[in-house]
Backbone as CSV, one residue per row, in Angstrom:
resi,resn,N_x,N_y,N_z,CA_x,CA_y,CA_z,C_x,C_y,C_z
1,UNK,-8.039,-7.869,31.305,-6.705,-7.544,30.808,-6.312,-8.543,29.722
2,UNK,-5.559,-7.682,28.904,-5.337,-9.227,27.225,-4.241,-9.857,28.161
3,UNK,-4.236,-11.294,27.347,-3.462,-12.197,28.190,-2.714,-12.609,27.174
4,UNK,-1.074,-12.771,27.568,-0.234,-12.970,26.302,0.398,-14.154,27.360
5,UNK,0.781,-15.049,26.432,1.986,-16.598,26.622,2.682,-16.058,25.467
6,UNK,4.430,-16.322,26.317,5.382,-16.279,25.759,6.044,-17.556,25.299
7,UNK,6.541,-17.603,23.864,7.528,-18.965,23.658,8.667,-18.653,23.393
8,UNK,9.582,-18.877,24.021,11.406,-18.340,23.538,12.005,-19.296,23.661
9,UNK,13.641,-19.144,23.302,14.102,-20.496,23.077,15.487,-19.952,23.900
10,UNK,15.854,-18.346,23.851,16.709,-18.037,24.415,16.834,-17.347,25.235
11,UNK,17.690,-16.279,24.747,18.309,-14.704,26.328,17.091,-14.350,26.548
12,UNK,15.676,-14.051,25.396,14.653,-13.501,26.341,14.399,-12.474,25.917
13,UNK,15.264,-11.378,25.261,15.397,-9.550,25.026,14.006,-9.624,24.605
14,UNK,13.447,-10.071,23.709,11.926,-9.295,23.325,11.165,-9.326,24.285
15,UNK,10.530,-10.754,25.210,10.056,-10.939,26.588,10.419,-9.667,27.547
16,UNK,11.841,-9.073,27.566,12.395,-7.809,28.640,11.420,-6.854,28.770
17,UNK,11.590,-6.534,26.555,10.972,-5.150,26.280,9.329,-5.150,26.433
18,UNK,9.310,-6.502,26.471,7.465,-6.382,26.736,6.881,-6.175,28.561
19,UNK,8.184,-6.798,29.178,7.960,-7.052,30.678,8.131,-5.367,31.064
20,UNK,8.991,-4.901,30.324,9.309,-3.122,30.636,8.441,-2.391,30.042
21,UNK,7.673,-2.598,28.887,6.106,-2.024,28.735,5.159,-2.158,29.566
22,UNK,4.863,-3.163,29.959,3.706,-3.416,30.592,3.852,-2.715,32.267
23,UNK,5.187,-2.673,32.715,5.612,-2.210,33.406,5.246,-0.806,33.995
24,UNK,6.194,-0.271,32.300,5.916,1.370,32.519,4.646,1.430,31.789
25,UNK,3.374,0.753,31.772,2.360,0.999,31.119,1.864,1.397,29.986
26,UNK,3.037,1.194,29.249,2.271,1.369,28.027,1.728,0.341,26.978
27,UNK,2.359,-1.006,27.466,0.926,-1.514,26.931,-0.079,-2.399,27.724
28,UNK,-1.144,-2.427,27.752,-2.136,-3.150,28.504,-2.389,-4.000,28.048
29,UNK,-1.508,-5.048,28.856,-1.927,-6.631,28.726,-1.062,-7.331,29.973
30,UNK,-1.269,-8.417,30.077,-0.507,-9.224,31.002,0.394,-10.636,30.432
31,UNK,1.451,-11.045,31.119,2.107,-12.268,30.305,1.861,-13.221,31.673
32,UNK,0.952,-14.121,30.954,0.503,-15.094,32.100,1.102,-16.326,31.591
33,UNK,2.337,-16.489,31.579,3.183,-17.742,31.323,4.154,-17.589,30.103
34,UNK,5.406,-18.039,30.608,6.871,-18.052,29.370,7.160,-19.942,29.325
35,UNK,7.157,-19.824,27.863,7.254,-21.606,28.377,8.684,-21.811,26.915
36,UNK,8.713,-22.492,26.693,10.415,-22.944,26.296,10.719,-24.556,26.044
37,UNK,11.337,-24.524,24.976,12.227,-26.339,24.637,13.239,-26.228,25.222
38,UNK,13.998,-25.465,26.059,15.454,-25.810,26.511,15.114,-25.065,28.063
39,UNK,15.674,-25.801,28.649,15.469,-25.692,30.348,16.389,-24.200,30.716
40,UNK,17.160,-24.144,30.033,18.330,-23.427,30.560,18.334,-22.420,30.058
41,UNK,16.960,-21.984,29.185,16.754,-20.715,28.735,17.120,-18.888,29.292
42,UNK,17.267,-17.836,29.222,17.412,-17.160,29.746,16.290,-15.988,30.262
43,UNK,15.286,-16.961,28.720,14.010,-16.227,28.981,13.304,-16.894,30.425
44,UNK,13.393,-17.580,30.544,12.760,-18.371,31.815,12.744,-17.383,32.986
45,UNK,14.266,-17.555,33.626,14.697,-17.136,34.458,14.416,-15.629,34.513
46,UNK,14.111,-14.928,33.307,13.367,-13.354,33.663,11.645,-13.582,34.191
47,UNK,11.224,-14.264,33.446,10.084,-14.846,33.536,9.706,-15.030,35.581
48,UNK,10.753,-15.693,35.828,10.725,-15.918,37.334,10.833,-15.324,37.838
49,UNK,11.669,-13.807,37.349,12.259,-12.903,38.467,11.238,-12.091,38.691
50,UNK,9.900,-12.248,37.357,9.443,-10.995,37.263,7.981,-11.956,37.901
51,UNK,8.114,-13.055,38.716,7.173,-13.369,39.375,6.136,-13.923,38.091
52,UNK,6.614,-14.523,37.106,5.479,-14.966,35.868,5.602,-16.597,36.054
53,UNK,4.890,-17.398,35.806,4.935,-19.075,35.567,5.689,-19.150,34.275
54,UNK,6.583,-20.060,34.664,7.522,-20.423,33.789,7.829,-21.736,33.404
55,UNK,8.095,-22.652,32.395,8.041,-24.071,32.190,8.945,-24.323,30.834
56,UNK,9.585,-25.159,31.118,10.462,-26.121,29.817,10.189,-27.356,29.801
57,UNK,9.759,-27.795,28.393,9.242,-29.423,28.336,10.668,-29.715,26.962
58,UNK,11.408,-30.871,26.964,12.051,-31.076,26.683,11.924,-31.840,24.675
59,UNK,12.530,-31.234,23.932,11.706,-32.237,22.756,12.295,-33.697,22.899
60,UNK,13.302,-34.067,23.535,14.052,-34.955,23.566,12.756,-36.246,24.321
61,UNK,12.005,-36.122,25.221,11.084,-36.650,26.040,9.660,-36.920,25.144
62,UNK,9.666,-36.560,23.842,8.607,-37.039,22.756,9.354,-37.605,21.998
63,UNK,8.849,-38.567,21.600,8.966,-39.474,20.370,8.891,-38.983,18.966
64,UNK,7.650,-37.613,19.120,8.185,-36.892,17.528,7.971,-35.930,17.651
65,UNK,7.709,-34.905,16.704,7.849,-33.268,17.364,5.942,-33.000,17.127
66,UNK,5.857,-33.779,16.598,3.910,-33.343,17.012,3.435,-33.995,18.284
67,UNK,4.129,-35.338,18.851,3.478,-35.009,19.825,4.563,-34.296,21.056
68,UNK,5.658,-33.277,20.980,5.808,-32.468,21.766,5.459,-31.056,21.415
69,UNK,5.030,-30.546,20.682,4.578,-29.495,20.023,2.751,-29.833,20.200
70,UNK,2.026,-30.864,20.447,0.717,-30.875,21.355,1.455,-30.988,22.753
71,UNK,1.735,-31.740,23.337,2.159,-31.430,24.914,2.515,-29.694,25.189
72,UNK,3.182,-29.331,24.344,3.814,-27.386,24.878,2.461,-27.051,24.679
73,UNK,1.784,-27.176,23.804,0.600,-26.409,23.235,-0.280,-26.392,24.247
74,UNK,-0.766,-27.537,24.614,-1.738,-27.775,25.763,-0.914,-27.195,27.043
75,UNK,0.076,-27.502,27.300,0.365,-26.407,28.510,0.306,-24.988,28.117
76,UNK,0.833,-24.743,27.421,0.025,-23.249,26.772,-1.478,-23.184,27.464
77,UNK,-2.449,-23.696,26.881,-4.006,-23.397,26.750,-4.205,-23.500,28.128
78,UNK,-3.514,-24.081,29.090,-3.713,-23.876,30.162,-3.842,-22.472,30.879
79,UNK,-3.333,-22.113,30.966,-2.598,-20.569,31.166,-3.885,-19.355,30.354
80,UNK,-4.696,-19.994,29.133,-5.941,-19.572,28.636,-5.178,-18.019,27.993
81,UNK,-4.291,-18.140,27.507,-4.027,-16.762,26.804,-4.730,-16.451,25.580
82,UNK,-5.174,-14.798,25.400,-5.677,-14.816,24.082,-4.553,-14.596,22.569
83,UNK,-3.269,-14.673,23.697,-2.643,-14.621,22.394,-1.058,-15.189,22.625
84,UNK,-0.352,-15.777,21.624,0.902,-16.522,21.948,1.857,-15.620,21.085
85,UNK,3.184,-15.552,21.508,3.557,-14.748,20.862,4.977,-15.540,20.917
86,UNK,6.302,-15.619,19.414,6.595,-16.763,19.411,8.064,-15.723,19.773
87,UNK,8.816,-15.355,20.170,10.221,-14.488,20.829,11.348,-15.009,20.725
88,UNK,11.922,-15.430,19.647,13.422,-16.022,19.485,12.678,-17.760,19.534
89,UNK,11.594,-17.702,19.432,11.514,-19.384,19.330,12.181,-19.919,18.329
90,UNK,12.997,-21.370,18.398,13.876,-22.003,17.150,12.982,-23.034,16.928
91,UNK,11.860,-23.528,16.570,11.658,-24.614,16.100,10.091,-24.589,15.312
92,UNK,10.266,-25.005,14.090,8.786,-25.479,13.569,7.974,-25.514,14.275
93,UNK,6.636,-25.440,14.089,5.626,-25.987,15.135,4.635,-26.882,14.131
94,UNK,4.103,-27.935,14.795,3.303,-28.589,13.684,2.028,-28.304,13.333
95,UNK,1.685,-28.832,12.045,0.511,-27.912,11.594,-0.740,-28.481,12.223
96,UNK,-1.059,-29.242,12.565,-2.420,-29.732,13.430,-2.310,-28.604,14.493
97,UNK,-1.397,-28.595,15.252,-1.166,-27.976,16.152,-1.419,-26.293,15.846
98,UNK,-0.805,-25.562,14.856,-0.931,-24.007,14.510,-2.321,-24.104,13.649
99,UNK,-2.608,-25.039,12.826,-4.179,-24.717,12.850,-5.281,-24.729,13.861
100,UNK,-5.508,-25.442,15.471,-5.567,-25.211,15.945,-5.928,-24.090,17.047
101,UNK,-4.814,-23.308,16.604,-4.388,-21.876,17.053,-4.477,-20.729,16.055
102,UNK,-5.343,-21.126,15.092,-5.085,-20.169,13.932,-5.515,-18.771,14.673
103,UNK,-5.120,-17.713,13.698,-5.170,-16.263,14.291,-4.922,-15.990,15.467
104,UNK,-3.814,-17.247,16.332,-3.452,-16.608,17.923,-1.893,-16.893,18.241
105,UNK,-1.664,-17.305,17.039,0.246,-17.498,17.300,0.633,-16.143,16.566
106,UNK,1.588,-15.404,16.917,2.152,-14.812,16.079,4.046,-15.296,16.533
107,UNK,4.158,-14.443,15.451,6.497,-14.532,15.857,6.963,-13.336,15.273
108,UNK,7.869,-12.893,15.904,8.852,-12.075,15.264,10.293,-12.501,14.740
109,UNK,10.567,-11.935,13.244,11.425,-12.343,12.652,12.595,-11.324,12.048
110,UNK,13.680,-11.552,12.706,14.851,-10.419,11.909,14.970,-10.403,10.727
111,UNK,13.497,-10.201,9.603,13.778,-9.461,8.453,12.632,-9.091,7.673
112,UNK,12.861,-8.643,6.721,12.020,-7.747,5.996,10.688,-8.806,5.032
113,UNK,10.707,-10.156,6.034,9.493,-10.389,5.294,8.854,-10.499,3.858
114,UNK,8.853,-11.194,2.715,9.325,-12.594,2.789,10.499,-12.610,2.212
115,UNK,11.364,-11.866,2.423,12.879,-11.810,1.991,13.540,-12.890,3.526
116,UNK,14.533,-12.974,3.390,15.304,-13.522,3.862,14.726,-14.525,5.098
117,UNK,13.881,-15.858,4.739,13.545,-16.610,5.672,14.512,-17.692,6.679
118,UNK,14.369,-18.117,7.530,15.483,-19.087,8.378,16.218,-18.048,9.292
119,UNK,17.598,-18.627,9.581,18.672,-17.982,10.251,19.422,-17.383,9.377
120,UNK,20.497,-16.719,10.180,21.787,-15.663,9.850,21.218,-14.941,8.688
121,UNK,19.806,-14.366,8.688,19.350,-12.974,8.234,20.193,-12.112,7.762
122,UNK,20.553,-11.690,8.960,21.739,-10.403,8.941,22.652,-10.518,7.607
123,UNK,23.272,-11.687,7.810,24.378,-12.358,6.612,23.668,-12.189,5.421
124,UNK,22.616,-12.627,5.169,21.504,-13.098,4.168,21.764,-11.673,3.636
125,UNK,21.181,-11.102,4.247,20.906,-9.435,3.542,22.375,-8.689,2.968
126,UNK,23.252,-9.079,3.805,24.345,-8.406,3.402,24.974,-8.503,2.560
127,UNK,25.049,-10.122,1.864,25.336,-11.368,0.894,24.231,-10.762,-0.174
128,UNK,23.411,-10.505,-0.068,22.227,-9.929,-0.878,22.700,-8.527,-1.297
129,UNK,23.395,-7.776,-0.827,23.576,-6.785,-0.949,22.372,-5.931,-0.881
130,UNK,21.313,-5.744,0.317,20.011,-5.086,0.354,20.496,-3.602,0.771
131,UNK,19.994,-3.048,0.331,19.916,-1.564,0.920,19.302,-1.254,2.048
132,UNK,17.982,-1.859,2.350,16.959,-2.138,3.336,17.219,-3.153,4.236
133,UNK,17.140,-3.435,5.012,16.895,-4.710,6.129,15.717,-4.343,7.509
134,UNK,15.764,-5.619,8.014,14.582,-4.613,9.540,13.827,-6.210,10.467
135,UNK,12.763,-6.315,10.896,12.192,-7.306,11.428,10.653,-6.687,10.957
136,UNK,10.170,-8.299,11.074,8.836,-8.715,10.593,8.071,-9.035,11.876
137,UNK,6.759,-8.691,12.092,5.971,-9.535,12.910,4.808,-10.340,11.844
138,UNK,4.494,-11.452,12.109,3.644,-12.076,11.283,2.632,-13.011,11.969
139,UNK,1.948,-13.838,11.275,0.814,-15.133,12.002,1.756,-16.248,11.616
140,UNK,1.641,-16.867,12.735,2.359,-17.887,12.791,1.229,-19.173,11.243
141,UNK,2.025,-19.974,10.671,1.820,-20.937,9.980,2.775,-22.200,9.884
142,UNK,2.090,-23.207,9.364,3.537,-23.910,9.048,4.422,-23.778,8.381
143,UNK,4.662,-23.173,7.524,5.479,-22.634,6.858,6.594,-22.001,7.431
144,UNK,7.772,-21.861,7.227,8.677,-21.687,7.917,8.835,-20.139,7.382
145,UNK,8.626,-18.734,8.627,8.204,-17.422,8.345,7.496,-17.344,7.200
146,UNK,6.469,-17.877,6.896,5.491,-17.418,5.492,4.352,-16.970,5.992
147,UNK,3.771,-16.931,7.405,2.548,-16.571,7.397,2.139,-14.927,7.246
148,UNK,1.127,-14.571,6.651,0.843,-13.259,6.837,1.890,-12.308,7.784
149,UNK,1.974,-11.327,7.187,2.533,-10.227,7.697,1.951,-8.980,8.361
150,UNK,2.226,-8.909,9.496,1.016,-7.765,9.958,1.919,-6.513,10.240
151,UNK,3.305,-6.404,10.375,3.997,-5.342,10.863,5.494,-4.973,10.549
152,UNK,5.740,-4.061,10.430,7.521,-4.115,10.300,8.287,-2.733,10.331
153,UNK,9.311,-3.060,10.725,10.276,-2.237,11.149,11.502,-2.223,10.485
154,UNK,11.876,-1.052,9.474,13.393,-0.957,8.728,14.179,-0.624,9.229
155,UNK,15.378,-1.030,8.640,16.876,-0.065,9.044,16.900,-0.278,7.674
156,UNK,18.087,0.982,7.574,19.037,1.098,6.246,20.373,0.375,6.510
157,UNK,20.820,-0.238,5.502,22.324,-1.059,5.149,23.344,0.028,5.141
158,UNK,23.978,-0.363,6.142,25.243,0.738,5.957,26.368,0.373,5.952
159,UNK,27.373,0.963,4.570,28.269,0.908,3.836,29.363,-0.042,5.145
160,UNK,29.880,-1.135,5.342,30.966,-1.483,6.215,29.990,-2.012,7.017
161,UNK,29.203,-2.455,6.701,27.918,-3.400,7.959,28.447,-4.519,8.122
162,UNK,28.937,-5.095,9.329,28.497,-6.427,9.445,27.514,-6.874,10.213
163,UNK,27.313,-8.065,9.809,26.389,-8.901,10.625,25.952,-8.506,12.071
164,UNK,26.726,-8.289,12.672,27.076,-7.950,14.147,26.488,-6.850,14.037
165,UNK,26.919,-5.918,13.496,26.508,-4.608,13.464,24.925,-4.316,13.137
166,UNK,24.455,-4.571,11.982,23.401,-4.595,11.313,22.670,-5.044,12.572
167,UNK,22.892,-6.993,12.953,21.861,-7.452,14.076,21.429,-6.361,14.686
168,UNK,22.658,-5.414,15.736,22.226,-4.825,17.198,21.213,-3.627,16.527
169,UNK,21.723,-2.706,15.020,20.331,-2.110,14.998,19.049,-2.409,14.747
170,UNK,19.322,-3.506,14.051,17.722,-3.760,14.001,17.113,-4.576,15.174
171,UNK,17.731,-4.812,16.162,17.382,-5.104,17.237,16.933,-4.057,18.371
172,UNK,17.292,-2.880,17.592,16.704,-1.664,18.544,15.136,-1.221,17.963
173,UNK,15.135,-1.702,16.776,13.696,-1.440,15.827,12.971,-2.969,16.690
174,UNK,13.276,-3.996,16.760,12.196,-5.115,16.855,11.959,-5.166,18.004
175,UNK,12.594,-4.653,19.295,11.868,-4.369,20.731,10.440,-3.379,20.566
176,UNK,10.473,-2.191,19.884,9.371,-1.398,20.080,8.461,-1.971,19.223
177,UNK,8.725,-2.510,18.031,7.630,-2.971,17.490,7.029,-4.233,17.595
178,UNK,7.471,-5.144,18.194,6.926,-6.078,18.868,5.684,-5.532,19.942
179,UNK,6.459,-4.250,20.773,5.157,-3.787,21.755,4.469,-3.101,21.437
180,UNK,4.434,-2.600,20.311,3.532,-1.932,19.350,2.725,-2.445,18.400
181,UNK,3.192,-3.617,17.745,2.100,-4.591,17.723,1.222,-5.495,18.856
182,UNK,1.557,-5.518,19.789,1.047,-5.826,20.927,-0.122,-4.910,21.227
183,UNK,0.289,-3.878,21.233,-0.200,-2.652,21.782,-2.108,-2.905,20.762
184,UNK,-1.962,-2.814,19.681,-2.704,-3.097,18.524,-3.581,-4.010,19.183
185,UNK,-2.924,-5.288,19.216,-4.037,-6.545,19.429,-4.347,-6.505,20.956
186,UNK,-4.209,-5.808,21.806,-4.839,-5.606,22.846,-5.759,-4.513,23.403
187,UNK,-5.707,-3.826,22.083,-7.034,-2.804,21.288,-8.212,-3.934,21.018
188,UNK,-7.561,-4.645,20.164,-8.723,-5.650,19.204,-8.620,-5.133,18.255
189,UNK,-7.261,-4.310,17.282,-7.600,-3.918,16.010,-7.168,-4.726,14.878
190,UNK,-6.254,-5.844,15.351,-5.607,-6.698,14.524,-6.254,-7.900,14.658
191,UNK,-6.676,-8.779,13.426,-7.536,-10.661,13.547,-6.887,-10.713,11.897
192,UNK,-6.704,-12.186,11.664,-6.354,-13.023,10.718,-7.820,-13.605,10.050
193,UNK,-7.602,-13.117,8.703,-9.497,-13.218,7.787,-8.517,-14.292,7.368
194,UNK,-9.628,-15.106,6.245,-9.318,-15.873,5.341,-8.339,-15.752,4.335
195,UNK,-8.692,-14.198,3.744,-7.593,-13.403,2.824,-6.343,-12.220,3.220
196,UNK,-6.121,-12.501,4.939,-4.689,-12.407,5.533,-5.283,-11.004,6.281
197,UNK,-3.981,-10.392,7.019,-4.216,-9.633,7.793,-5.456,-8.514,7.694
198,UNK,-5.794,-8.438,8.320,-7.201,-7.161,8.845,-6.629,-6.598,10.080
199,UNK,-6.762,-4.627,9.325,-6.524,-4.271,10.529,-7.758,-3.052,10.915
200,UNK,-8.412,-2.973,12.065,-10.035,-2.646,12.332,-10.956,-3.277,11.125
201,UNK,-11.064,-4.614,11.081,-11.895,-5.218,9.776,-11.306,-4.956,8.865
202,UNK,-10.409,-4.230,8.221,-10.616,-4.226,7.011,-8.903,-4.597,6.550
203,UNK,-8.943,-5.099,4.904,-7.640,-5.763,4.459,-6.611,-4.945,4.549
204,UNK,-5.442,-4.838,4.644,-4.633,-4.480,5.299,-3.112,-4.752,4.632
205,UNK,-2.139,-4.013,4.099,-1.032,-4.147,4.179,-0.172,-3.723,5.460
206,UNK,1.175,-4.609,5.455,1.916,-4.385,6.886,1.779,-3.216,7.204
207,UNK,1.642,-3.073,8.707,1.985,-1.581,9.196,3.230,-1.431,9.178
208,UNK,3.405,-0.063,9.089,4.939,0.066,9.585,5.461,1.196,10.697
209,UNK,6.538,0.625,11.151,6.863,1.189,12.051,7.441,2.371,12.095
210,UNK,7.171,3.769,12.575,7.494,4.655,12.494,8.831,5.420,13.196
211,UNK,9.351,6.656,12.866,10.825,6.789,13.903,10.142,6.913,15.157
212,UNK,9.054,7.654,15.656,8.291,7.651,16.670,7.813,6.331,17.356
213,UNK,8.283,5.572,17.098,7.861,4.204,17.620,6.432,3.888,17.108
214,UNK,5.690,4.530,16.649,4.411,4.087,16.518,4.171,3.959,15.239
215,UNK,2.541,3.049,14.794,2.568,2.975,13.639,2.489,3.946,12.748
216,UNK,2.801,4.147,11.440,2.772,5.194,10.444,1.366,5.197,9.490
């Protein structure tokens, strides 16, 4: 069975929609550990309910963020997942560390990739005046959201959007496609080449996500 480790920082919602796939079976894999920088996470505590190993290591308890970003990491590798997947995580990770892990971190990001990198997205786009907005799945790098892009999911900007508003739909697009890229790499159709995403071997622009939930 593919083996996924979760990293979140918060409520958890993408962790839900994957715990409710795997659930109702549609995708085949298992989450053999949720691990976290803040104790009081919310992802945790689903993590527990749903009978998964769960752990928070504190950054405050390292001296710098590489060596708590090797401490999470190695508890990671414990757990032997073939793949990490990064779910509302807030923090850099260091690059010794994600090279390391090359082609096995990924994250999902509320936006359209490489438009609007960091926080308050939503704002970003709206301030932008985009017509388009949506979430990204990508390979994790050091770079702060720059790594390869393997997937994505639009909404349209609508006239009187706010922030608020905009977030919750495209938050109905980045649950399925998170498990739909999942779904992919627990095929084996998705790996990170030298010259960026491959999807069944070969080079690859983002997939995208379809109204059918699946790729297009």
């Amino acid at each position: 069975m593919y083996r996924i480790a979760v990293l979140a920082s918060g409520r958890g919602s993408n962790l839900q929609s994957l715990l409710d796939a795997i659930a109702g079976g549609s995708l085949p894999a298992e989450i053999v550990g949720v691990f976290s920088d803040r104790s009081k996470a919310q992802a945790l505590q689903r993590a527990r309910d749903a009978g998964i190993a769960a752990r928070a290591l504190s950054p405050k308890a390292f001296e710098t963020r590489a060596a708590f970003d090797a401490a999470l990491f190695a508890a990671i590798d414990t757990v032997a997942p073939d793949l990490i997947v990064c779910a509302g995580y807030m923090r850099l990770v260091d690059a010794q560390v994600v090279e390391a892990h090359r082609g096995r971190v990924i994250n999902i990001h509320p936006s359209l990739l490489p438009a609007f990198k960091g926080l308050h997205t939503h704002q970003q786009a709206l301030d932008a005046a985009a017509a388009e907005h949506g979430a990204s799945v990508h390979f994790l790098t050091p770079e702060l959201d720059g790594g390869p892009v393997i997937a994505q999911a639009r909404v349209d900007v609508h006239a009187g959007d706010t922030a608020e508003s905009l977030a919750a739909r495209v938050l109905l697009r980045e649950h399925p496609l998170l498990v739909e890229t999942l779904r992919w790499f627990a095929a084996g159709r998705i790996s990170l080449a030298e010259d960026g995403v491959q999807i069944d071997d070969e080079a690859s622009d983002p997939l995208q996500l379809a109204a059918n939930q699946r790729f297009a």
